[in-house]
Each structure stands twice: as C-alpha cells, then as structure tokens.
N, CA, C and O atoms as a CHARMM CRD file, in Angstrom:
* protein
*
  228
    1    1 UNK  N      2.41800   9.07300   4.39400 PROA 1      0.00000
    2    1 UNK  CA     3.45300   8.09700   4.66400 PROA 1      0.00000
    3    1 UNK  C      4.81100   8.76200   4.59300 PROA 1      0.00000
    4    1 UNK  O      4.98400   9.83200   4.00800 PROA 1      0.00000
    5    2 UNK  N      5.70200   8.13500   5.16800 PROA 2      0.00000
    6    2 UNK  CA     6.95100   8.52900   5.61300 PROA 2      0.00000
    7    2 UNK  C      7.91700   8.32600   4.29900 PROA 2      0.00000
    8    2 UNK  O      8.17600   7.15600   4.01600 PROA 2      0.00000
    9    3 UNK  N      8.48100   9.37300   3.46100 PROA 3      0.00000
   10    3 UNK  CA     9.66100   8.61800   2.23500 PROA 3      0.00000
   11    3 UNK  C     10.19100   7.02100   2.55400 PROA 3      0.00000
   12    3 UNK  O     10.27900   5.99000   1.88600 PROA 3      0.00000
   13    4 UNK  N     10.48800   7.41200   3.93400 PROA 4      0.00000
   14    4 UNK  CA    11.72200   5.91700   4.03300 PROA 4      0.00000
   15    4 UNK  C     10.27000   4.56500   3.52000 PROA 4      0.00000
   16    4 UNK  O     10.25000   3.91100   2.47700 PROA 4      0.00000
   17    5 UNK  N      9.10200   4.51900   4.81000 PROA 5      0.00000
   18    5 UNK  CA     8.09400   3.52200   3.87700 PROA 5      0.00000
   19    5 UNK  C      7.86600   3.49100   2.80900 PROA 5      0.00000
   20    5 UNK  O      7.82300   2.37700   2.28600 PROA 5      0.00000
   21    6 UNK  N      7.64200   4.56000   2.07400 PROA 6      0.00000
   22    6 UNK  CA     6.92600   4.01800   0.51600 PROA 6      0.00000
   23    6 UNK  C      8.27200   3.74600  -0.37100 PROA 6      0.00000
   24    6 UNK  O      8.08100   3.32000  -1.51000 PROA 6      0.00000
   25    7 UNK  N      9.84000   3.99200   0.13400 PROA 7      0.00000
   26    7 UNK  CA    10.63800   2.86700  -0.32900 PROA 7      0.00000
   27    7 UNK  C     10.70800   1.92200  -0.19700 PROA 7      0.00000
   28    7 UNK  O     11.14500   1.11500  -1.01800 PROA 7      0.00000
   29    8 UNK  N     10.26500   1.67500   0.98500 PROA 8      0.00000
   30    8 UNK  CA    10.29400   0.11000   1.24900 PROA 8      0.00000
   31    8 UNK  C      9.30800  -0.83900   0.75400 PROA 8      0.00000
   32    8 UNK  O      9.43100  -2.05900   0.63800 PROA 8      0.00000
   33    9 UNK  N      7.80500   0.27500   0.34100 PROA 9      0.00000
   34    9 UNK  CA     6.52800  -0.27000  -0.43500 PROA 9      0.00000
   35    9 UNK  C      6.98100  -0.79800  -1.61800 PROA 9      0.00000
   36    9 UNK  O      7.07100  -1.99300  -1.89900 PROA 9      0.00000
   37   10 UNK  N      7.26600   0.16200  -2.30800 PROA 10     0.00000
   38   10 UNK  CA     8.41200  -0.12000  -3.83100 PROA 10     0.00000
   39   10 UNK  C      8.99800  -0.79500  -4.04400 PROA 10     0.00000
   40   10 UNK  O      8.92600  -1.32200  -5.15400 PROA 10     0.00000
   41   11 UNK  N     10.24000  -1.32200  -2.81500 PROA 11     0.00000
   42   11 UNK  CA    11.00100  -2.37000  -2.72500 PROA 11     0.00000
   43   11 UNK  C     10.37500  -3.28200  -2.79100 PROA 11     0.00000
   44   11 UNK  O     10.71000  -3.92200  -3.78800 PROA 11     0.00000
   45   12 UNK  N      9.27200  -3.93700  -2.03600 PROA 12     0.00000
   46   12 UNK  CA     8.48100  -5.14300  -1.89300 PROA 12     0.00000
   47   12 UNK  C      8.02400  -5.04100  -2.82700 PROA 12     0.00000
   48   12 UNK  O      8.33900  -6.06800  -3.42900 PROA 12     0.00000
   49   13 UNK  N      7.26500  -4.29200  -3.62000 PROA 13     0.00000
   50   13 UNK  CA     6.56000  -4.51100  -5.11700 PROA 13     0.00000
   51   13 UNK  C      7.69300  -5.07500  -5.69200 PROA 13     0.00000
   52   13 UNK  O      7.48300  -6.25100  -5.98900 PROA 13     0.00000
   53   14 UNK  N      8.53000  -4.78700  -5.89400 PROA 14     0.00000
   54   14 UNK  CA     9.39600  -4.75500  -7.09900 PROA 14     0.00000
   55   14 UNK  C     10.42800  -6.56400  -6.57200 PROA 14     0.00000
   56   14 UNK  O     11.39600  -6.91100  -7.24800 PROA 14     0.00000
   57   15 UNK  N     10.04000  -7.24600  -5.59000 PROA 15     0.00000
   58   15 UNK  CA    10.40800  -8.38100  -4.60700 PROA 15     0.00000
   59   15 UNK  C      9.66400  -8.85200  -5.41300 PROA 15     0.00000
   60   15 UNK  O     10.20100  -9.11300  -6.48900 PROA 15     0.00000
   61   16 UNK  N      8.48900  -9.10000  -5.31800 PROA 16     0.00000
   62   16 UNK  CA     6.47600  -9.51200  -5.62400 PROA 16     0.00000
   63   16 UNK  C      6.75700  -9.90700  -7.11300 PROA 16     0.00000
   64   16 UNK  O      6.21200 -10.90100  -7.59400 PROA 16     0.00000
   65   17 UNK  N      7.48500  -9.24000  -7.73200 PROA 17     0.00000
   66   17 UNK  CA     7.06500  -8.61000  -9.22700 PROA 17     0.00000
   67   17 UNK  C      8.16200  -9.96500 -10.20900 PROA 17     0.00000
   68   17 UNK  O      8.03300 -10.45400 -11.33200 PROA 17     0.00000
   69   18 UNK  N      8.85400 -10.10400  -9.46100 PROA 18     0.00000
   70   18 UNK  CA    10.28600 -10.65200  -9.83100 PROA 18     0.00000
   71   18 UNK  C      9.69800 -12.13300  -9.24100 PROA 18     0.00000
   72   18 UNK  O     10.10700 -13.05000  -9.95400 PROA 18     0.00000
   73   19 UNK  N      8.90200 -12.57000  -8.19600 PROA 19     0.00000
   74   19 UNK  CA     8.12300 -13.80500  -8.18600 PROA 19     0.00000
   75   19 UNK  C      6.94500 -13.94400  -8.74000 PROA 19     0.00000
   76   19 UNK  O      6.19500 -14.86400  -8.41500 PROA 19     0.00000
   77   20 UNK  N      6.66000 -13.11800  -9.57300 PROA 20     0.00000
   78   20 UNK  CA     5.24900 -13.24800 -10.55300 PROA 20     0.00000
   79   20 UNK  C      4.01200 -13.26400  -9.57100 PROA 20     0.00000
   80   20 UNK  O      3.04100 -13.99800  -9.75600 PROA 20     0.00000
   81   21 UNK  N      4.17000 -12.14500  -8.21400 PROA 21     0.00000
   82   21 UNK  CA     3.33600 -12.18300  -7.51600 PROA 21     0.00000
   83   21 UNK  C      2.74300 -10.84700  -7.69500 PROA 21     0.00000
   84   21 UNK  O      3.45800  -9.97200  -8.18200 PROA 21     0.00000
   85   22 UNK  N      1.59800 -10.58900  -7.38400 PROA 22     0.00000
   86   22 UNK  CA     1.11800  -8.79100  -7.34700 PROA 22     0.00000
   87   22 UNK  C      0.07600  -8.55800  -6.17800 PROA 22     0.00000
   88   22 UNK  O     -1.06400  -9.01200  -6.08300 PROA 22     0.00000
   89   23 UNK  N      0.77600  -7.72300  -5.30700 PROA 23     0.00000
   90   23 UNK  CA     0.23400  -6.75600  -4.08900 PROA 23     0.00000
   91   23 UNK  C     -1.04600  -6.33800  -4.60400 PROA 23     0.00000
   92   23 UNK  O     -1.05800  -5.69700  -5.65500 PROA 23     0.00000
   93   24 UNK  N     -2.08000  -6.60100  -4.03700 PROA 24     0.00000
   94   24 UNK  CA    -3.65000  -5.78000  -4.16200 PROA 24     0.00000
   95   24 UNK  C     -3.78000  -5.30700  -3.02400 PROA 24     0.00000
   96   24 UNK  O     -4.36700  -4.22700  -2.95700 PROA 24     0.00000
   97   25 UNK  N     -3.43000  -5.75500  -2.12400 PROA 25     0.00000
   98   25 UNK  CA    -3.89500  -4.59100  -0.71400 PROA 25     0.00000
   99   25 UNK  C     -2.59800  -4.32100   0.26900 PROA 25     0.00000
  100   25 UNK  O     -1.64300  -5.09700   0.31100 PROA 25     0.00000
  101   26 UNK  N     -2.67700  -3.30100   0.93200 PROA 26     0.00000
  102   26 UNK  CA    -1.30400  -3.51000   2.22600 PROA 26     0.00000
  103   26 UNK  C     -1.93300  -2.70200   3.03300 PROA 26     0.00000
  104   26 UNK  O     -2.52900  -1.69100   2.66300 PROA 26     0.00000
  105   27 UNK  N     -1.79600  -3.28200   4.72700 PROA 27     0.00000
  106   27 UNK  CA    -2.22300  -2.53800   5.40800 PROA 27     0.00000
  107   27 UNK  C     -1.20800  -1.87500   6.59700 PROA 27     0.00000
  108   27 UNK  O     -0.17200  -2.35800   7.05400 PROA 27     0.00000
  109   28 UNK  N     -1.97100  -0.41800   6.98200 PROA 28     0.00000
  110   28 UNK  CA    -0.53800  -0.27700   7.52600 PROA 28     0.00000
  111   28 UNK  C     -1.27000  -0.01100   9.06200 PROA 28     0.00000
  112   28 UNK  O     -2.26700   0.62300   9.40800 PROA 28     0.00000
  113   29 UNK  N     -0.62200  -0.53100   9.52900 PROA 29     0.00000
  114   29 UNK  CA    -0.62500  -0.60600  11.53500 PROA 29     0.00000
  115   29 UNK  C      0.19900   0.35600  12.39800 PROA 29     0.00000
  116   29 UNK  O      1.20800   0.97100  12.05400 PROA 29     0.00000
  117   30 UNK  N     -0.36400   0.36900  13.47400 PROA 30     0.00000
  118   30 UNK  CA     0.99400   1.00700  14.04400 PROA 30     0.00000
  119   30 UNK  C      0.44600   0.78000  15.64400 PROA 30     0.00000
  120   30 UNK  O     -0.69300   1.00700  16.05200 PROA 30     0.00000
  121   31 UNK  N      1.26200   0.41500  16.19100 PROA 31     0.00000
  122   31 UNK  CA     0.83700  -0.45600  17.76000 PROA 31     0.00000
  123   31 UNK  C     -0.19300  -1.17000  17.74700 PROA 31     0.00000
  124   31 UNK  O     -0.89100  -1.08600  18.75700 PROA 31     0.00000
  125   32 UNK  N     -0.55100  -1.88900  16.89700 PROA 32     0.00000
  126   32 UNK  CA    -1.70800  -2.57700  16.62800 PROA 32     0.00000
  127   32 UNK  C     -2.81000  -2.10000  16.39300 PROA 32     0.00000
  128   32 UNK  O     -3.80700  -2.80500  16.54800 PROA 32     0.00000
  129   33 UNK  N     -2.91900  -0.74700  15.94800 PROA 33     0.00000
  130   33 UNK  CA    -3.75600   0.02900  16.02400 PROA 33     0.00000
  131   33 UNK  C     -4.24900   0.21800  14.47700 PROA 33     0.00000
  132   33 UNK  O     -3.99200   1.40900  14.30200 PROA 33     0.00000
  133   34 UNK  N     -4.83600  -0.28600  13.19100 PROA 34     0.00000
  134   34 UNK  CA    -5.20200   0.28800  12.17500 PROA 34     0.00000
  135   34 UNK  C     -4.75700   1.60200  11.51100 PROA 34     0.00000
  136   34 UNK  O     -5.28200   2.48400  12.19000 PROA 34     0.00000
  137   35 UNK  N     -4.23700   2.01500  10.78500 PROA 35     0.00000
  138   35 UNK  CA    -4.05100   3.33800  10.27500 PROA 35     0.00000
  139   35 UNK  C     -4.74900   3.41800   9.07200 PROA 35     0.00000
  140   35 UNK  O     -5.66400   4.24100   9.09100 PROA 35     0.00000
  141   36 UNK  N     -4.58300   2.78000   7.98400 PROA 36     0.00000
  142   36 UNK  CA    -5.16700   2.77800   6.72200 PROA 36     0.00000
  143   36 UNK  C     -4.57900   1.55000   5.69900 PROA 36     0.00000
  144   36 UNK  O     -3.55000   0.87600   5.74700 PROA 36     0.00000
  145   37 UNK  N     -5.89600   1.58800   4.61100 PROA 37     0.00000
  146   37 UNK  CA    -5.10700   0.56600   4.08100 PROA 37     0.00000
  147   37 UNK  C     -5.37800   1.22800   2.57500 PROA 37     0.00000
  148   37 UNK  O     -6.09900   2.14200   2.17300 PROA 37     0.00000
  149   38 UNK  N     -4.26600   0.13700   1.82800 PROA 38     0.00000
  150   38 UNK  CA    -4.09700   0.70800   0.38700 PROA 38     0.00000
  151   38 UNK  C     -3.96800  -0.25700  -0.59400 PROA 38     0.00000
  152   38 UNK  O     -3.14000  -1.16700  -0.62000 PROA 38     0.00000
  153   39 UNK  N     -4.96900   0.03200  -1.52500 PROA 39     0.00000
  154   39 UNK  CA    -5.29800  -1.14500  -2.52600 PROA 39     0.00000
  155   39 UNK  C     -5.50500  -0.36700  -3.96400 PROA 39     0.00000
  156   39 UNK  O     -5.98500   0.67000  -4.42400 PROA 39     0.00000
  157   40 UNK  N     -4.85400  -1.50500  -4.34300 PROA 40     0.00000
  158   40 UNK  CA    -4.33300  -1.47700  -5.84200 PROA 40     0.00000
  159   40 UNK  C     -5.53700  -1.53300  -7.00400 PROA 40     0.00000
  160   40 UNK  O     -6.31200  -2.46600  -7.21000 PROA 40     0.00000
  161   41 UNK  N     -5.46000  -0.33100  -7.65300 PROA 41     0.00000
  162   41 UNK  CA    -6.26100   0.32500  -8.98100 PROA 41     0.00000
  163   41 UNK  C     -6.09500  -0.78600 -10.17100 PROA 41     0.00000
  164   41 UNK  O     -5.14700  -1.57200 -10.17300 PROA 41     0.00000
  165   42 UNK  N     -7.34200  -0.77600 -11.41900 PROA 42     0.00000
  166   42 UNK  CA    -6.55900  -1.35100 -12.20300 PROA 42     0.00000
  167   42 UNK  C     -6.01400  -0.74300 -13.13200 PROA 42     0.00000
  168   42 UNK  O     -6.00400  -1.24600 -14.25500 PROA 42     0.00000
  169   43 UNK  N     -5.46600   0.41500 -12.89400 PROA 43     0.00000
  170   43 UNK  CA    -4.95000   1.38500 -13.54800 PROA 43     0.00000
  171   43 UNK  C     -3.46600   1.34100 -12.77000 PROA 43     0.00000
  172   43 UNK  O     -2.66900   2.22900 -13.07600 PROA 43     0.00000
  173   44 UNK  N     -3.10200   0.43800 -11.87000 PROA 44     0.00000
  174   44 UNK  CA    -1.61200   0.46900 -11.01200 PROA 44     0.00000
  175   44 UNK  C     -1.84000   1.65700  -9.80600 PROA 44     0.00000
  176   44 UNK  O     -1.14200   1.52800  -8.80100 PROA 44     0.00000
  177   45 UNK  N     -2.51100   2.47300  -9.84800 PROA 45     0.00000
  178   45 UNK  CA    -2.05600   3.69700  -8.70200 PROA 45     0.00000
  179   45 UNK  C     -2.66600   2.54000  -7.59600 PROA 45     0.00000
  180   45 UNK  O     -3.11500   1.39400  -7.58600 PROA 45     0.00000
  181   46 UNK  N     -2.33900   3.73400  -6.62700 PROA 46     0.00000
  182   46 UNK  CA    -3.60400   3.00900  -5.24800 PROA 46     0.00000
  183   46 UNK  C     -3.97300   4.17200  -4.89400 PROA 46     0.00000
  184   46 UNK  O     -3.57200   5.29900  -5.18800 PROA 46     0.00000
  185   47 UNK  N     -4.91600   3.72100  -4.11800 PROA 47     0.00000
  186   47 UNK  CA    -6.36300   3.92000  -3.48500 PROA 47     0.00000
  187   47 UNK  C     -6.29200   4.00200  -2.01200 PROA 47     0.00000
  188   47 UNK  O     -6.93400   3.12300  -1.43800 PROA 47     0.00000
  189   48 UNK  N     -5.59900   4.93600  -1.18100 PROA 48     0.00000
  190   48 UNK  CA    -6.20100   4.97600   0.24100 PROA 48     0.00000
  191   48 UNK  C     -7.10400   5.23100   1.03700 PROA 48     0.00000
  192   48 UNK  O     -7.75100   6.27600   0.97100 PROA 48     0.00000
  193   49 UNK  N     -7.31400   4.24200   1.99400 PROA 49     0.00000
  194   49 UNK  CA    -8.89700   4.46500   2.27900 PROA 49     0.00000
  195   49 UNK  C     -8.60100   4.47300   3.80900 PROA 49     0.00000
  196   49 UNK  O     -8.13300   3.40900   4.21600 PROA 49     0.00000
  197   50 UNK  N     -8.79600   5.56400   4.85000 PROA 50     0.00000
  198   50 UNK  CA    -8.81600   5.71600   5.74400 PROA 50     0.00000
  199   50 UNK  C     -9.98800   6.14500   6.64100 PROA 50     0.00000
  200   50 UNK  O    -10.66900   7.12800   6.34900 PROA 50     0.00000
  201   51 UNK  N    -10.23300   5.35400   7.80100 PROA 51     0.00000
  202   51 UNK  CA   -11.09300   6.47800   8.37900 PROA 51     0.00000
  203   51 UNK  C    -12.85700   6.28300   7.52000 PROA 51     0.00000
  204   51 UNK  O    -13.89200   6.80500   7.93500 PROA 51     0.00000
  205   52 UNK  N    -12.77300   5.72600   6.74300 PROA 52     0.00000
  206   52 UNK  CA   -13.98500   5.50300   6.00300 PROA 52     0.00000
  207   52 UNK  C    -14.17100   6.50900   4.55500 PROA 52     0.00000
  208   52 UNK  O    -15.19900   6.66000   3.89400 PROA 52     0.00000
  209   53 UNK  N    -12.73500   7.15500   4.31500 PROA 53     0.00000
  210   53 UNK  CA   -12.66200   8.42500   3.67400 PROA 53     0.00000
  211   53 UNK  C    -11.41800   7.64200   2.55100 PROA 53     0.00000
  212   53 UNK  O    -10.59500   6.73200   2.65200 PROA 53     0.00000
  213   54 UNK  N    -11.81900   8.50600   1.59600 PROA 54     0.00000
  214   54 UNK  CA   -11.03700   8.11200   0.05800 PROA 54     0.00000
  215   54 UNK  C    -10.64400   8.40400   0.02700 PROA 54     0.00000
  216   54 UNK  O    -11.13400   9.45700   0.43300 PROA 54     0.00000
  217   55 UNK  N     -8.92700   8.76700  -0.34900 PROA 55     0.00000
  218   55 UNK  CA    -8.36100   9.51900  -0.66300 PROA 55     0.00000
  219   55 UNK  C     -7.09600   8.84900  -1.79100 PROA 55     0.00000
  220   55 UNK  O     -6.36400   7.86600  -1.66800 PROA 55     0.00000
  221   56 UNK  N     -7.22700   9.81500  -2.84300 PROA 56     0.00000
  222   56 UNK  CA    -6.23000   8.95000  -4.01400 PROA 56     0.00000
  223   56 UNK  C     -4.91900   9.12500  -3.92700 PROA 56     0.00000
  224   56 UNK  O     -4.37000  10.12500  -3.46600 PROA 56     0.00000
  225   57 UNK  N     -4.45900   8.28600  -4.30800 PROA 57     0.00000
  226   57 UNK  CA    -2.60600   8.07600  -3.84900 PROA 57     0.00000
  227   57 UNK  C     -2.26700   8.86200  -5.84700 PROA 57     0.00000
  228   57 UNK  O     -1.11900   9.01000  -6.26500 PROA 57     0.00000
C-alpha cells in the first residue's frame, strides 16, 4: 500500500474509534477490480490476504 492510503486507513480508524465503532475488515479495489482485503487480528495488527495467500501486515 501506498503511505498516503494507510494514512488515510489510520485516519478512518481513529474516525471509527471516537464513534465507539471498530473496523474488522477493509477491502481495497481498484477499477472494480479486487486487490486484497485486510482484517483485523485480535491482537490489533491485520492480516492481508491476497490472491488466496497470507501475508502479515
């Protein structure tokens, strides 16, 4: 992911957080096309899962 997105990921958590809401998944698109999605540990990290492949954030 691009710096400028995962500020803006952060930003929205921290939106979420302040309405007593909490992000478990976000998916990210791009021309309508699937890229990957990323879901929340219960340890706080995330978990990207692309492609059918794991990979830890």
């Amino acid at each position: 992911m691009t710096k400028q997105l995962c500020e803006r990921i952060e930003r929205l958590e921290s939106m979420a957080q302040a309405e007593d809401v909490t992000i478990t998944r976000i998916i990210i698109e791009a021309d309508g096309t699937p890229g990957f999605v990323m879901e929340r540990q219960p340890d706080g990290s995330w978990l990207q899962l692309s492609g059918g492949e794991d990979a830890a954030l």
